[in-house]
C-alpha positions in Angstrom: -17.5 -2.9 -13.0 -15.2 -0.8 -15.0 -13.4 -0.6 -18.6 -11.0 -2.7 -17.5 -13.0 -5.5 -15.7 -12.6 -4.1 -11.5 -15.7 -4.9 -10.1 -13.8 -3.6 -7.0 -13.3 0.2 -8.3 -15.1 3.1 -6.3 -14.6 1.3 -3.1 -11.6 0.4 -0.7 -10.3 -1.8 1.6 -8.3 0.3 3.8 -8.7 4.6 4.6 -6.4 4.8 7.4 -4.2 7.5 8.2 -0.4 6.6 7.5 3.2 8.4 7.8 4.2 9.0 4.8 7.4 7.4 5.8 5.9 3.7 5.9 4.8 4.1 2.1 7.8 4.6 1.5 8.7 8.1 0.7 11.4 9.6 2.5 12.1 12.7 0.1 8.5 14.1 0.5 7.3 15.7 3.4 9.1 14.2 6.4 6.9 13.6 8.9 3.7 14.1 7.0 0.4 11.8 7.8 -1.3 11.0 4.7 -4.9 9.6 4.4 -4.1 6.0 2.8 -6.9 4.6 0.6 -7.0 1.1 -1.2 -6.1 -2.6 -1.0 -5.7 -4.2 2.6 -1.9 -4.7 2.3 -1.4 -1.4 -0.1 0.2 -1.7 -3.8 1.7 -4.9 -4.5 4.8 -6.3 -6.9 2.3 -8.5 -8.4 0.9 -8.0 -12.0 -2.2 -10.5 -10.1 -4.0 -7.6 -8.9 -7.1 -9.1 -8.6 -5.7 -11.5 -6.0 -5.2 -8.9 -3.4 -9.1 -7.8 -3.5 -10.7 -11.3 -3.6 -12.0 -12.2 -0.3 -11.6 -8.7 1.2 -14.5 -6.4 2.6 -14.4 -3.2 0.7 -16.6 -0.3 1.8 -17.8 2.7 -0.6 -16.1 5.6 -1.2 -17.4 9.3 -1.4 -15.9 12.7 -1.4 -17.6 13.9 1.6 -16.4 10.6 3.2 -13.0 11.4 2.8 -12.9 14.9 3.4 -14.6 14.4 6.5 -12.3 11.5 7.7 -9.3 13.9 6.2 -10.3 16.5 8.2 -11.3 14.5 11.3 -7.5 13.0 11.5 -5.5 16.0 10.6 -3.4 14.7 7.8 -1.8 17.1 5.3 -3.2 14.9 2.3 -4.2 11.7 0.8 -2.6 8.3 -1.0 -3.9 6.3 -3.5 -2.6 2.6 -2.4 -4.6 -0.1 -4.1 -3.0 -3.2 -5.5 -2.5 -1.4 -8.6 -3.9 1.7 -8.6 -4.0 2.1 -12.6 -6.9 -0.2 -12.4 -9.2 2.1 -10.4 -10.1 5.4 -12.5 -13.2 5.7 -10.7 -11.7 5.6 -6.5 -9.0 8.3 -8.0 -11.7 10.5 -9.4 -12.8 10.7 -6.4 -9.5 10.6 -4.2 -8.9 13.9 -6.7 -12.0 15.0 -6.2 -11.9 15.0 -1.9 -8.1 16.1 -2.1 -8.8 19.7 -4.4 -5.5 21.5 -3.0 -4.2 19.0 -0.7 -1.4 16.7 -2.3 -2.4 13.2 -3.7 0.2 10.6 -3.6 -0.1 7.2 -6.1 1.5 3.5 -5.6 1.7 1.4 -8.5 3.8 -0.7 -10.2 2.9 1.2 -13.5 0.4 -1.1 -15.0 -2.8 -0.3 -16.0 -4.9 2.4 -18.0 -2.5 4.7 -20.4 -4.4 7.6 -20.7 -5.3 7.3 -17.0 -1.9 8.2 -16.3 -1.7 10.5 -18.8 -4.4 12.3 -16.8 -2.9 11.7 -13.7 0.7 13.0 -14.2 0.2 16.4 -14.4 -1.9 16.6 -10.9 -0.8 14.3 -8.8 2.5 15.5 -6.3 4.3 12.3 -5.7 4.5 8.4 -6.8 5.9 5.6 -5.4 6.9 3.1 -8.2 6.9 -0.7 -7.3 9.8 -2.3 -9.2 10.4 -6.2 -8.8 11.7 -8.1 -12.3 9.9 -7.2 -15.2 8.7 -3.6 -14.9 5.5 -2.4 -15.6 5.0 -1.1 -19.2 4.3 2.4 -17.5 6.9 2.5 -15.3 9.9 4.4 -17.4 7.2 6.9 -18.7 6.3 7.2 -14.8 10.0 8.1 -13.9 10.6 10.4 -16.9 7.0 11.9 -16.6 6.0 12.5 -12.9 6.8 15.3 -11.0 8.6 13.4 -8.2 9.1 9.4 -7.9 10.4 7.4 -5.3 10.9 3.4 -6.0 11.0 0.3 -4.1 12.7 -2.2 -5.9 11.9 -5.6 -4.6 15.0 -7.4 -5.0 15.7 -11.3 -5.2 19.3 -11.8 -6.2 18.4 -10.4 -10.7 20.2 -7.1 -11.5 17.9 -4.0 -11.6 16.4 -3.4 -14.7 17.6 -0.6 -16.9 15.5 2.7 -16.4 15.9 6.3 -16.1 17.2 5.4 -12.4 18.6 9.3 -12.3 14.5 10.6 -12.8 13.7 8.6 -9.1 14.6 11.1 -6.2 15.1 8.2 -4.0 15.6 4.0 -4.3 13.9 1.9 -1.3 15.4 -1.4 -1.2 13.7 -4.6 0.6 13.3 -8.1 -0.3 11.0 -9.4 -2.5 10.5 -12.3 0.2 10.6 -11.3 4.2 12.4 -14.6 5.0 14.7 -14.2 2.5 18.3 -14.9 4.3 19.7 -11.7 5.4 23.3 -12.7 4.5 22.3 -13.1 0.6 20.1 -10.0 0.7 22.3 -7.5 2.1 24.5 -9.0 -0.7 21.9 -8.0 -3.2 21.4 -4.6 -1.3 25.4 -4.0 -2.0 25.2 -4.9 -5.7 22.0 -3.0 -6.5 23.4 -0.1 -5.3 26.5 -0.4 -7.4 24.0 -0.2 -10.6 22.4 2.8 -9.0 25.3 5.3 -8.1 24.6 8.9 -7.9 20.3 7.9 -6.7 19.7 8.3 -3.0 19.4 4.3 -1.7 17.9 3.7 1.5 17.2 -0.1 2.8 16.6 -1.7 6.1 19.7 -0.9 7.4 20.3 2.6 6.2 17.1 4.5 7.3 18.7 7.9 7.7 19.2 10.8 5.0 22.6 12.2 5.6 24.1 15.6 3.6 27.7 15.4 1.7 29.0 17.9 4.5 28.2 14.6 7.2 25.0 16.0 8.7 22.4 14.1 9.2 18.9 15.6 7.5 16.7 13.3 8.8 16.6 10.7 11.2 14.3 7.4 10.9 13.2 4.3 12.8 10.1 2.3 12.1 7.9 4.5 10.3 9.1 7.4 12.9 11.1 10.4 11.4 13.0 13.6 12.9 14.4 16.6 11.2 18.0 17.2 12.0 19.9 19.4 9.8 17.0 19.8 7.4 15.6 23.5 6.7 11.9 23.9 5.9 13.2 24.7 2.3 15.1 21.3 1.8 18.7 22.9 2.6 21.1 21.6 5.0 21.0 24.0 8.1 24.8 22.4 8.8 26.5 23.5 5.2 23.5 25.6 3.7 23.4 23.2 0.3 20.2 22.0 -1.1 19.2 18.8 -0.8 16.2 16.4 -3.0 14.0 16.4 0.0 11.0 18.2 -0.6 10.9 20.3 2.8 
């Protein structure tokens, strides 16, 4: 058990291979298959953490492990996806550890150890930050502090709440409940993205990444994505501008 009471840390529930499109990320990589490691159903909304690892086999982790299963699958990289990944210093030692110059990606909802993100901000490529209600107390210091952060903002029909929204490279919007009734959240969808003019906003019915000039950069459908019009260096190939898509 660590410092902070996770009898679970060091081990993991899921190390599956995963597009990075599914995490969400749609500015990072297109395309790119990431070695997912942590909770059974990834990071969560939830500050109950613990919740998602109760009653769940988790298996070991080690750095040869990983490499070998990184190495045995091909993908580009690995993603730290645990219910809160802020709680587990000791699985991203070693997810740091197994990824040496390969990209690490980290969910969270930005709770959890403060000088463990201190550590991590500097090293790791990408986050995706779970918004839903009241933030996490690390999750403005994420957005201002990381090198790149895409967030999905779990909406139930409450305004977004104020951040540095211009520090995300992209907004993912979904419900926070599946069943909630389309009608009502596509009306949420409309008024959360009036808060957030000027950040890229992508929800369940607008997958795609289109350029001012009309082009479309990349195409998306179900975890699935195509370059179109976007250069290996992140420019349009239609109008020649640059784009916040990591290439």
């Amino acid at each position: 058990m660590n410092a902070d009471g996770n009898p679970w840390d060091g081990t993991a529930a899921q190390v599956v291979p995963q597009a990075v499109e599914r995490l969400p990320l749609f500015h990072w990589r297109p395309a790119t298959r990431l070695l997912a490691v942590g909770s059974r159903d990834g990071a969560s909304f939830s500050p109950d953490w613990r919740a998602a690892e109760e009653r769940t086999f988790h298996r070991p982790l080690t750095v040869d492990g990983l490499c070998a299963a990184a190495d045995k699958l091909g993908v580009a990289g690995f993603a730290a996806t645990w219910a809160e990944s802020l709680r587990y210093p000791r699985g991203l030692d070693t997810l740091l550890a197994a990824a040496g110059e390969r990209p690490l990606i980290v969910a969270s909802a930005g709770r959890g150890d403060a000088d463990l993100l201190a550590a991590l901000l500097p090293r790791v490529d990408a986050w995706l930050l779970l918004i839903a209600g009241e933030p996490g107390e690390h999750a403005a210091r994420i957005l201002a502090g990381a090198r790149r952060v895409e967030v999905q903002l779990g909406l139930d029909g409450a305004s977004p709440p104020d951040l540095p929204w211009a520090c995300a490279a992209a907004v993912h919007l979904v419900p926070l409940r599946a069943a909630a009734d389309p009608l009502a959240r596509r009306g949420w969808y409309a008024a959360a993205r009036a808060r957030l003019a000027g950040v890229a906003v992508y929800d369940e019915d607008t997958p795609h990444s289109d350029c001012a000039c009309g082009a479309r950069l990349v195409w998306r459908s179900g975890g699935i994505s195509r370059r179109d019009a976007l250069a290996g260096d992140g420019r349009c190939t239609s109008c020649g501008a640059s784009t916040r898509i990591v290439g």
